[in-house]
N, C-alpha and C positions, 0 to 999 in steps of 0.2 A: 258620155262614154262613146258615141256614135257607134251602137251596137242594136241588133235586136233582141239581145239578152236584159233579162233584169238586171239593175246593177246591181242589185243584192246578190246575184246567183254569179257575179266574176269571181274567177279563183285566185284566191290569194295564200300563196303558200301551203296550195292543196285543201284548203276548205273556204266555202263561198264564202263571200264578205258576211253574210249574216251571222254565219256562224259562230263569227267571236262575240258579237252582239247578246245571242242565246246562252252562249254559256256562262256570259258574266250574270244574266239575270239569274239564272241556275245556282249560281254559284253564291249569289246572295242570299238565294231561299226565299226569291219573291213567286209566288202563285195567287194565281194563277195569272200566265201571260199571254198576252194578245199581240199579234202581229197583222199591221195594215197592210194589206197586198191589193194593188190594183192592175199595174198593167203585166199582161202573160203572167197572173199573179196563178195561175192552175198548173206551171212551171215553179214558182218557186215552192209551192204547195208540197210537190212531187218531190223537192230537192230537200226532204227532211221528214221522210216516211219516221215513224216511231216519237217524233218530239211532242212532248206535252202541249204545246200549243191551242189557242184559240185563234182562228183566221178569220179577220175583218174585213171583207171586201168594201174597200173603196171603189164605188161602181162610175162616178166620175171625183178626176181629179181635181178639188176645189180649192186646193192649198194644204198648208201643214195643220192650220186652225181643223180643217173640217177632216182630215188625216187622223188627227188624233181624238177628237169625239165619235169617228169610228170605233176607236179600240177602247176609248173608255167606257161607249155604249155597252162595249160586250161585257164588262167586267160588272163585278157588284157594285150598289148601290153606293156602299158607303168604305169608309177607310180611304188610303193613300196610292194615289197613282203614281207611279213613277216613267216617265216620257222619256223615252231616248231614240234616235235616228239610229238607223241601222248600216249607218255609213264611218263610224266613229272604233274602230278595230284596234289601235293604242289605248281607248282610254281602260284605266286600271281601275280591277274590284276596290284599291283602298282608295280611290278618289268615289267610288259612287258611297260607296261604305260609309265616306266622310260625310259626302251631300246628304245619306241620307240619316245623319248621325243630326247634324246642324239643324236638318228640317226639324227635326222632335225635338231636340234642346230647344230650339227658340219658338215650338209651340206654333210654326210658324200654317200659314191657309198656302204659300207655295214660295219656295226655296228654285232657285236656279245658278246654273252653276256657271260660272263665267272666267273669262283669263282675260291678262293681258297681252296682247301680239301687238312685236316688232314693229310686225308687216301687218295690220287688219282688214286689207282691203279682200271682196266678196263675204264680208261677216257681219251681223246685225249686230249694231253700235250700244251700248250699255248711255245710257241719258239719265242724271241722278240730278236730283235737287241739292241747288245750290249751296242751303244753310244745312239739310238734313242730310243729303247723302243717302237717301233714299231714291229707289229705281223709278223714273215717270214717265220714262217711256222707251225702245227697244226699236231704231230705226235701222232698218236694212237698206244693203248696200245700194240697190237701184233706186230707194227712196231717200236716201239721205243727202240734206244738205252739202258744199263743199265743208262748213264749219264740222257741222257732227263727225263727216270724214275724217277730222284728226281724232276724233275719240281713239283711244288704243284700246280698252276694255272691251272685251267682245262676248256675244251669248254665244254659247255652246253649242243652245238646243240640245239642253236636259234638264230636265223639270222632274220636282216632286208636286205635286197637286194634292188638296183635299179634294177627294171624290165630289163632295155638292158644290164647293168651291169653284172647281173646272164646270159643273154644268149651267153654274149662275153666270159666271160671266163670259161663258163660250156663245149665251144667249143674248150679251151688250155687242159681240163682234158684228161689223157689217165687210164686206169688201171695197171700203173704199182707198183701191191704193192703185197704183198702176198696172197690175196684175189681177187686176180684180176678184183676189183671191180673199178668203177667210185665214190669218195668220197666226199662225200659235203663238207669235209675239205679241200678238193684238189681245189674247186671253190674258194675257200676264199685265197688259196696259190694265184692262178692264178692274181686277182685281184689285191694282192699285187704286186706280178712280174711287173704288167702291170702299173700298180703305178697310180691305182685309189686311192680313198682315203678311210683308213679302219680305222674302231674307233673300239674301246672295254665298255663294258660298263659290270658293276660288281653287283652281288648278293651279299644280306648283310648278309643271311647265309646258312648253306649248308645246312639246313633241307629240306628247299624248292625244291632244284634241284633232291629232291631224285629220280632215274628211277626205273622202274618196271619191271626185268628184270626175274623172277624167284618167286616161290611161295612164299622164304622166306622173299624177298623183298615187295610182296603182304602185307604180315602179317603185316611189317611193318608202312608201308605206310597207311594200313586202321584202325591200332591203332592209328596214327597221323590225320586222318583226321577224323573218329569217335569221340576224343577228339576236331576238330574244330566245327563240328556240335554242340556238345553238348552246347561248349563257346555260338556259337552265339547266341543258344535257351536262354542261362541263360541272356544272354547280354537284352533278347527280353522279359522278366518277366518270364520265366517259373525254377521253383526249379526245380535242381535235387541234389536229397541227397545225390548220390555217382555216382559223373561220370567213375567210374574205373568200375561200374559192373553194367553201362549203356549200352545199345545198340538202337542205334537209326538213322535210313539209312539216304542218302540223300532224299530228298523231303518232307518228314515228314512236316505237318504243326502242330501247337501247341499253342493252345491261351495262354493270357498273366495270371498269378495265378493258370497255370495249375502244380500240384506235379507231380513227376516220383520218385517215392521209388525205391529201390537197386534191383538189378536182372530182368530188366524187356528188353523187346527185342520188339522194336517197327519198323516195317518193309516200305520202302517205299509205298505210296500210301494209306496213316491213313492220316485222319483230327481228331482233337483234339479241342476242344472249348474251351474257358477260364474258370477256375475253375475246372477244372475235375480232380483226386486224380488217380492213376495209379499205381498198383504195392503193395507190391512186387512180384517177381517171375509171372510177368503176359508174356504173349506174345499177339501183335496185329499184323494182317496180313492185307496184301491192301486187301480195299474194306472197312475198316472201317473208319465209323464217330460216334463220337462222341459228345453228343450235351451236353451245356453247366451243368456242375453244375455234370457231370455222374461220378462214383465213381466202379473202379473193383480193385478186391485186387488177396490176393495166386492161383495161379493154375489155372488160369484165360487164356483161349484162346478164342480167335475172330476172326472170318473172315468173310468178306462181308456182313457186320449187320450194320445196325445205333442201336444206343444206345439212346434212348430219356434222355431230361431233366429230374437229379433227378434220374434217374438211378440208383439202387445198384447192381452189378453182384461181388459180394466178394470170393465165397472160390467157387476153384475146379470145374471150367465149363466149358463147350465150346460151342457156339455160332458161326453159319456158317448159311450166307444164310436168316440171320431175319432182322423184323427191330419190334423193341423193343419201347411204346411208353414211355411215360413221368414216373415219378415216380412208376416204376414199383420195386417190391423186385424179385430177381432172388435167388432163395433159393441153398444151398451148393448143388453140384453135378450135376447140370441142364444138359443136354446134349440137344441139338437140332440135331437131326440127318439127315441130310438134304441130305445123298445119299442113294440110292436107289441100287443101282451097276449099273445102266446104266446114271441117270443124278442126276441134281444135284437140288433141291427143297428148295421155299421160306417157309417161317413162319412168321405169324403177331401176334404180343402180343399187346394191345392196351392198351389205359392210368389204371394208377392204379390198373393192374394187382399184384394177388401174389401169384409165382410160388413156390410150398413148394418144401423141400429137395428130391433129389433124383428123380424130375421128368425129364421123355423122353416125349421129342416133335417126334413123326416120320411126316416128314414133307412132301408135305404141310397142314398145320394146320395153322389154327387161332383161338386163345383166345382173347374175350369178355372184353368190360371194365370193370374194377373191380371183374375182374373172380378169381375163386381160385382155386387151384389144389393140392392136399394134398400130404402128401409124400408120395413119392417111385409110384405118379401116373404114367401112361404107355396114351400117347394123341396118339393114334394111326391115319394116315393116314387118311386126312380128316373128319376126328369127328372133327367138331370143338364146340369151347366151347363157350355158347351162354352168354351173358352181364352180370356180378352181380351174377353167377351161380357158384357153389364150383362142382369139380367134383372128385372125388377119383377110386384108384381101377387099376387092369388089366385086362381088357381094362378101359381107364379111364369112368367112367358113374358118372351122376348127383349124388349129396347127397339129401336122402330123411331126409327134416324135421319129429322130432320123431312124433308129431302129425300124418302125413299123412301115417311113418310106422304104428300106430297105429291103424289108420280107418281102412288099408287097411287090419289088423290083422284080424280084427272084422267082414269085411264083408268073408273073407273068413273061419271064424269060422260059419259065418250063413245061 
């Protein structure tokens, strides 16, 4: 990745690459889990406050062999391990479902899961016996012959293990490869030698096994799963008019009748209510909700605001730090200015507010129900603006009804 981040903690589509990793084990109802962390592993540690977890420190890195008898160490003694790389963000709960469906049907001491690629080059080669068809050995790319190079069949790098299984034959591994490394392929050889019993079990395509190995692989991977979020959202009632110049992270929630017009960039930790119209060219940042029926269109940014029912916030705004009530108009250009240079300040707009073009909130401020603010007004710092009252101006001040300009002409003529 040429980074000094773990690659586990790059974001991809608003949550670190681990993350997809955890929730599929999650989601299968495997516990307890262990995660191998070694380098700035007290960084990825931090990037997942509340997860169940078990942390393995790998205190040197001796390969994937000696990676993964870290995390099997910490687990119990006995039952089924299940091995996966935390770089594999496609692959689907019904593909591990299946591995580990196959492992217990065939009774099997360890199951691995394998595909065939196109293109196999950078993947450890699948080598089976000739008559039997049986796995006898698992050569990786910098060790492989040019012959084994045609292999197409490639290991995944995921494994179901028998708990004594992985520790008898992780004890036949030596490091003798060019890397000098301990191989978890080389446990899977062992187990063969020892003539436990080893199955295969196969992915139905290769999109899913894609790793993340390199930025440009990143790119990839989060155009693919970018495009799954979106499915599910449509699957779920919400339109989107063009998912090619959609963006919208994981965790996003989004009620059902909700639109997303084209170019709109909606960031993890937004709630979205049903019916709300969205876009174009908007961006929403966490900390936003949105309540049912609210409507923002061009040039439209948000952060950490509720948006009340009814809502129009349409052309050229930014909202940080408010919460907005029911049926309010947010007139073109509105800025809420909610820093200060040392922190950061609320604003309250309450029901049936309407804020004319080109007004500044310096905030904290709060506007009145059914307040109005004219254009190009300036809400300076606590003036706030009292119920049903129209305020214009820099600094903003009340509008005097002409009658009351009028008296007050007269008495100071007299």
């Amino acid at each position: 990745m040429v980074s000094d981040l773990p690659k586990v903690l790059h974001p991809l589509m608003g949550a670190p690459l681990l993350e997809y990793m955890l929730d599929k084990v999650e989601a299968l109802g495997c516990s307890p889990n262990a995660v191998v962390v070694g380098y700035k592993h007290e960084l990825v540690r931090a990037a997942f406050p509340g997860r169940h977890v078990i942390w393995a420190h790998q205190h040197e890195q001796l390969g994937t062999g000696h990676a993964a008898t870290m995390g099997v160490e910490a687990l119990p003694l006995d039952g089924e391990a299940l091995i996966l790389n935390g770089d594999l963000p496609l692959l689907t709960l019904k593909t591990l479902e299946g591995l580990l469906a196959a492992h217990r049907q065939n009774a099997a001491d360890v199951t691995l899961l394998t595909c065939v690629k196109s293109d196999p080059y950078g993947y450890g080669r699948i080598q089976r016996h000739d008559k039997t068809g049986k796995v006898v050995a698992i050569a990786e790319e910098k060790d492989a012959s040019p012959e084994v190079k045609r292999i197409k069949e490639i290991n995944v790098g995921v494994y179901v293990f028998r708990m004594p299984v992985f520790r008898e034959c992780y004890a036949q591994v030596r490091p003798d490869n060019v890397q000098k490394e301990y191989y978890l392929t080389d446990v899977v050889v062992a187990a063969s030698r020892l003539g436990k019993r080893l199955e295969t079990c196969a992915t139905s395509t290769e999109e899913e096994i894609a790793q993340v190995n390199s930025r440009g692989e990143m790119a990839q991977v989060s155009r693919l799963i970018r495009l799954q979020i979106l499915e599910d959202l449509m699957a779920q009632g919400v339109t989107i008019d063009d998912p090619h110049t959609t963006y919208i992270e994981k965790g996003v929630r989004i009620g059902k009748d909700a639109r997303i017009l084209p170019f709109t960039y909606i960031e993890r930790g937004v709630d979205i209510a049903p019916g709300c119209e969205i876009g174009p060219f908007t961006h929403l940042r966490p900390g936003t909700v949105l309540q049912e029926g609210a409507s923002l269109g061009n040039f439209v940014e948000i952060k950490a605001s509720v948006i009340g029912e009814e809502t129009k916030v349409r052309h050229m705004t930014y909202i940080g730090d408010a919460t907005i009530g029911k049926k309010v108009n947010v007139g073109a250009g509105t800025i809420f200015a909610n820093f200060d240079g040392r922190q950061k300040n609320k604003s309250v707009v309450k029901d049936g507010a309407f804020i004319g073009c080109g007004t500044i909130f310096v905030a904290p401020v709060t506007m009145g129900e059914e307040a109005v603010t004219g254009a190009g007004a300036v809400v300076t710092k606590g003036k706030n603006v009292p119920d049903r009252t129209v305020v214009v101006g820099v600094p903003a001040r009340p509008l005097q009804a002409a009658s009351e300009k009028t008296e007050k002409t007269k008495k100071t003529a007299e």
